[in-house]
C-alpha positions as CSV (number, residue, x, y, z in Angstrom):
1,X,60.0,79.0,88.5
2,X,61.7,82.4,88.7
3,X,65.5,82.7,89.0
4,X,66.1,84.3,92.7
5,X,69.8,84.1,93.0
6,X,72.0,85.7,90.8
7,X,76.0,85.8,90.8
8,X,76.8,89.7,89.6
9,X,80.0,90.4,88.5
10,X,80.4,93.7,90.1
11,X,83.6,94.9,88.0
12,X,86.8,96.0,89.0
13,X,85.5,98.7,91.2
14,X,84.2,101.9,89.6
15,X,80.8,101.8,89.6
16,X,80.0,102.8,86.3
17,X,81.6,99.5,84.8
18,X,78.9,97.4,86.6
19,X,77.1,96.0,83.8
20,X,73.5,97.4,83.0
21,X,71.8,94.1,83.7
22,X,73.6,93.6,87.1
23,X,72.7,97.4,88.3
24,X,69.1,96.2,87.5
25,X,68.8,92.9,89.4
26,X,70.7,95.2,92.2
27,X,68.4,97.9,92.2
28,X,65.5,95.0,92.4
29,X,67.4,92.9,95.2
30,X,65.6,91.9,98.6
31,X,69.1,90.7,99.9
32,X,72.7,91.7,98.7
33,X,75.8,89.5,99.5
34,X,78.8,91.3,98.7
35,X,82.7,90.7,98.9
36,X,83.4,93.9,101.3
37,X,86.9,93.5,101.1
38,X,87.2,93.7,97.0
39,X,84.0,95.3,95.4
40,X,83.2,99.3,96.0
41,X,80.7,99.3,98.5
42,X,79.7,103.0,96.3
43,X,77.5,99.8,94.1
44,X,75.3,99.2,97.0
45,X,74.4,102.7,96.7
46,X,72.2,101.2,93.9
47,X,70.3,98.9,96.6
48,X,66.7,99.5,97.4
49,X,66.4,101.7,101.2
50,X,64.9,98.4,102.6
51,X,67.4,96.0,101.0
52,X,69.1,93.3,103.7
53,X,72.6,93.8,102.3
54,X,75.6,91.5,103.9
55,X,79.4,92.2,103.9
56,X,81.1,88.4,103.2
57,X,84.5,89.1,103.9
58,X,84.1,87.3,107.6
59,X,81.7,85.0,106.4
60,X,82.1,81.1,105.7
61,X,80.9,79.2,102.6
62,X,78.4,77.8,104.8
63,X,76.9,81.2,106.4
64,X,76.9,82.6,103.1
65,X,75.0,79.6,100.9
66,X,72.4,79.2,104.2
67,X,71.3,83.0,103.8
68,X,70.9,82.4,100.3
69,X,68.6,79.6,100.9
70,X,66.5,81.6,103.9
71,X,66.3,84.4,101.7
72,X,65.3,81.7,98.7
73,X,62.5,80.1,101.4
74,X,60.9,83.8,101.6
75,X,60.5,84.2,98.0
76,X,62.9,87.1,98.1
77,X,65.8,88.1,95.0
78,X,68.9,87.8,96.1
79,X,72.4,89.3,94.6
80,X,75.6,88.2,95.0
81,X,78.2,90.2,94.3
82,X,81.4,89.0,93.0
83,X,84.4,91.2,92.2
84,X,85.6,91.3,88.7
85,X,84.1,88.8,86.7
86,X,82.7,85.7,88.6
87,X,84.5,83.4,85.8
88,X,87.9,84.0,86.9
89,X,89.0,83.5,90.3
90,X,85.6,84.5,91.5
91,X,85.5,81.4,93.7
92,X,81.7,80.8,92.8
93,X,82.1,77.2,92.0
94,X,81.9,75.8,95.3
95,X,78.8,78.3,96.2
96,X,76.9,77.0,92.8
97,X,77.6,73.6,94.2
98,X,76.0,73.8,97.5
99,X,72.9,75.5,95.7
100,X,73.0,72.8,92.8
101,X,72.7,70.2,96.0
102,X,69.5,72.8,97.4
103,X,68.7,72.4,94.1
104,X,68.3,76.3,94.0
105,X,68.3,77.6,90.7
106,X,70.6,80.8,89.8
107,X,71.8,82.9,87.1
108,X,75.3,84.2,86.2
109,X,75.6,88.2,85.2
110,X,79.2,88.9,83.8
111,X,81.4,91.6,84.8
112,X,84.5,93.8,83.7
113,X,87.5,91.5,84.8
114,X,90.1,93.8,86.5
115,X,92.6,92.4,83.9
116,X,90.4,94.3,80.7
117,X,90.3,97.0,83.3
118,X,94.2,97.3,83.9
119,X,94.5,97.0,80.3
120,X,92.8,100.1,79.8
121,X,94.4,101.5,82.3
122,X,98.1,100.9,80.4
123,X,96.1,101.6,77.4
124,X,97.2,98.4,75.7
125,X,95.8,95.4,73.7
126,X,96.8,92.2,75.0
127,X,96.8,90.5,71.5
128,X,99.2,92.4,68.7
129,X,100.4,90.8,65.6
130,X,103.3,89.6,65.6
131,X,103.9,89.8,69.6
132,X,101.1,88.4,70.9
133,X,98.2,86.0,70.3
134,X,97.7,84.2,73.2
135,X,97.3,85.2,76.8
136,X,97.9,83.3,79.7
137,X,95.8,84.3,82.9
138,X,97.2,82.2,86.0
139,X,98.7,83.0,89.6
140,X,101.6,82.2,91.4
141,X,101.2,79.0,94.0
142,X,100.6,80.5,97.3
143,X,98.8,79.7,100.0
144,X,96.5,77.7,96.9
145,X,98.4,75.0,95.1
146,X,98.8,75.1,91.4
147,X,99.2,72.0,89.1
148,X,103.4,71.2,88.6
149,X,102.1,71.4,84.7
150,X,100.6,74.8,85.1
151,X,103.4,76.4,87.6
152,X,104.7,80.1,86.3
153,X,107.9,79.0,85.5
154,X,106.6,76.5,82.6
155,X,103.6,78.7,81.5
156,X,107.0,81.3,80.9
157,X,108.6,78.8,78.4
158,X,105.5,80.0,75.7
159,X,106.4,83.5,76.2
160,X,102.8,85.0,75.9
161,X,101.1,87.8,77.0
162,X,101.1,87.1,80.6
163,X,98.5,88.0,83.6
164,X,99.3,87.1,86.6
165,X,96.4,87.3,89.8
166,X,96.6,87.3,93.1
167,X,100.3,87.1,93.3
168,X,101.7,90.6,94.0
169,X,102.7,89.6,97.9
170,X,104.5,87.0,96.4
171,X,106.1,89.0,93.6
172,X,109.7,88.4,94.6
173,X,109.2,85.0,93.7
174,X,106.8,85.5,90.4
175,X,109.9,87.5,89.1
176,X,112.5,84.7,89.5
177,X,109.6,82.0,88.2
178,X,109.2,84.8,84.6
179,X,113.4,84.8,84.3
180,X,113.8,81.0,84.8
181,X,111.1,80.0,82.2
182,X,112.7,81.3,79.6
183,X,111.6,85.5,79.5
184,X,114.0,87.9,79.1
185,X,115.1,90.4,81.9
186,X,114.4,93.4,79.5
187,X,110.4,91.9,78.6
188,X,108.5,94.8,79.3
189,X,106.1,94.5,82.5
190,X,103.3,96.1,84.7
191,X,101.4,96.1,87.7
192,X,98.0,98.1,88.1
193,X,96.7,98.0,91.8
194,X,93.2,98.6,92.6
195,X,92.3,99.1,88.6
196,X,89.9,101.7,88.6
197,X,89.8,102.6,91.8
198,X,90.1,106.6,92.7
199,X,93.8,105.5,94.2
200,X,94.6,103.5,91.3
201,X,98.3,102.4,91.2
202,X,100.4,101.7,87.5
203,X,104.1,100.4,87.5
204,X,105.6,100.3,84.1
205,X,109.0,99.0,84.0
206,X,111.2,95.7,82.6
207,X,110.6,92.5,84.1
208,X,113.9,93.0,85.8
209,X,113.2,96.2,87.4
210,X,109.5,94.7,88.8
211,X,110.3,93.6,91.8
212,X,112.1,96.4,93.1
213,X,109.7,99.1,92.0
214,X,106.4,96.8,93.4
215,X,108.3,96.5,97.0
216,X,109.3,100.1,97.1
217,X,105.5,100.9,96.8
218,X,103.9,98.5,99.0
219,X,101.9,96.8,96.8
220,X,100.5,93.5,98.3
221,X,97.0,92.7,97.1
222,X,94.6,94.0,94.9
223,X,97.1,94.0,91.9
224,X,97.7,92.3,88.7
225,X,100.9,91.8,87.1
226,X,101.1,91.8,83.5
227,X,104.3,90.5,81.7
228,X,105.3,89.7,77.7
229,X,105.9,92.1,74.7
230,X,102.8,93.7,74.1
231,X,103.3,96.3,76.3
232,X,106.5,97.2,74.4
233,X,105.3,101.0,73.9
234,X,107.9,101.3,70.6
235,X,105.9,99.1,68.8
236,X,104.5,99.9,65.5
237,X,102.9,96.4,64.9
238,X,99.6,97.0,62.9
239,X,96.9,94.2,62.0
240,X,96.2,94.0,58.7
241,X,92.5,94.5,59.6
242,X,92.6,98.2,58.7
243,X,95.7,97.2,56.1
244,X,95.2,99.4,52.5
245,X,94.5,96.7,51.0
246,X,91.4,95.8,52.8
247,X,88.2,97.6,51.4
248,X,86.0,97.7,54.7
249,X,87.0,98.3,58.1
250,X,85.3,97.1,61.0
């Protein structure tokens, strides 16, 4: 039986970062779900005239998985949208559950996480020789607990690249977590708000700083907040994949 339901990771938000194979299955869709309050709505553009398209910022985990299934019932392709990539805070787990239970099958399109899109922006790479090889993506514990193992001020103690989601309301606190795990107040820092996004926001400062600059401009949501050496712009780090002693690039 044909897949009708398919998870789309719609990217961080300018439309041309939408994979190929998600503006396909859009462009083909009978019924859109889309997260209103996070993805461009400039992606439904791509929707077919007739196309049923629903905003799911208002709607429950129950409204949302039962017009999946009535749309499933009438043999009709449905798209949900997910900001970002679905993988990582995309909240899709308990939606594939309920449709594991339907036993409605579904596929899963990948998307441009706003973290690859913020480092772009900055015009970075997250993993340099000698700085940095590992990166930690997390979030601060909010409103959404977060394992005493896995809490910002221990994941500090590795002093990694750092990416922090869904945190910048709480940024205050993320800042005082960073210093008491063990980073310095000078490690280099950022936040991009709304990545991509025509009214794209960069703060480039030192962890100490962070806190200050993010409050004096309002930033509350839509942000990540990037933290460790890597973003040192003195740097002159080099791999040794282009090193003279290596006969072929890559």
């Amino acid at each position: 039986m044909a897949v009708q339901v398919y998870f789309i990771g719609a990217g961080p938000g300018d439309p041309e970062l939408l994979t190929i194979k998600g503006k396909e299955i859009i462009e083909r869709a009978e019924v859109i779900i889309y997260a209103d309050s996070l993805i461009n709505p400039e992606i439904c553009q791509f929707a077919k005239p007739d196309a049923e398209i629903h905003c799911s910022a208002s709607l429950s985990l129950e409204e949302i998985t039962d017009t999946i299934e009535n749309a499933v019932k009438q043999g009709r392709l449905v798209a949900r949208l997910q900001s970002g990539d679905p993988s990582i805070y995309g909240a899709i787990k308990e939606q594939m559950a309920v449709l594991d239970e339907k036993e409605i099958e579904y596929e899963i399109i990948p998307g441009v996480s706003s973290l690859f899109a913020a480092a772009a922006s900055i015009k970075t790479e997250l993993t340099i020789p000698e700085l940095s090889q590992t990166v930690i993506i997390t979030r601060m514990e909010g409103n959404t607990p977060v394992p005493a193992r896995e809490s910002l001020k221990s994941l500090a103690a590795h002093q990694s690249a750092m990416a922090i989601f869904l945190s910048a309301s709480l940024i205050n606190e993320v800042v005082a977590s960073l210093l008491d795990g063990g980073y310095s107040p000078e490690t280099p820092a950022a936040v991009v708000c709304r990545a991509t996004w025509n009214d794209e926001v960069v703060v480039r400062t030192l962890l100490k700083h962070l806190a200050e600059r993010v409050n004096e401009l309002g930033i509350k949501k839509q942000a990540i907040i990037l933290v460790g050496k890597f973003l040192d712009q003195q740097s002159k780090r080099r791999s040794r994949l282009y090193g003279k002693e290596k006969k072929g690039g890559v």
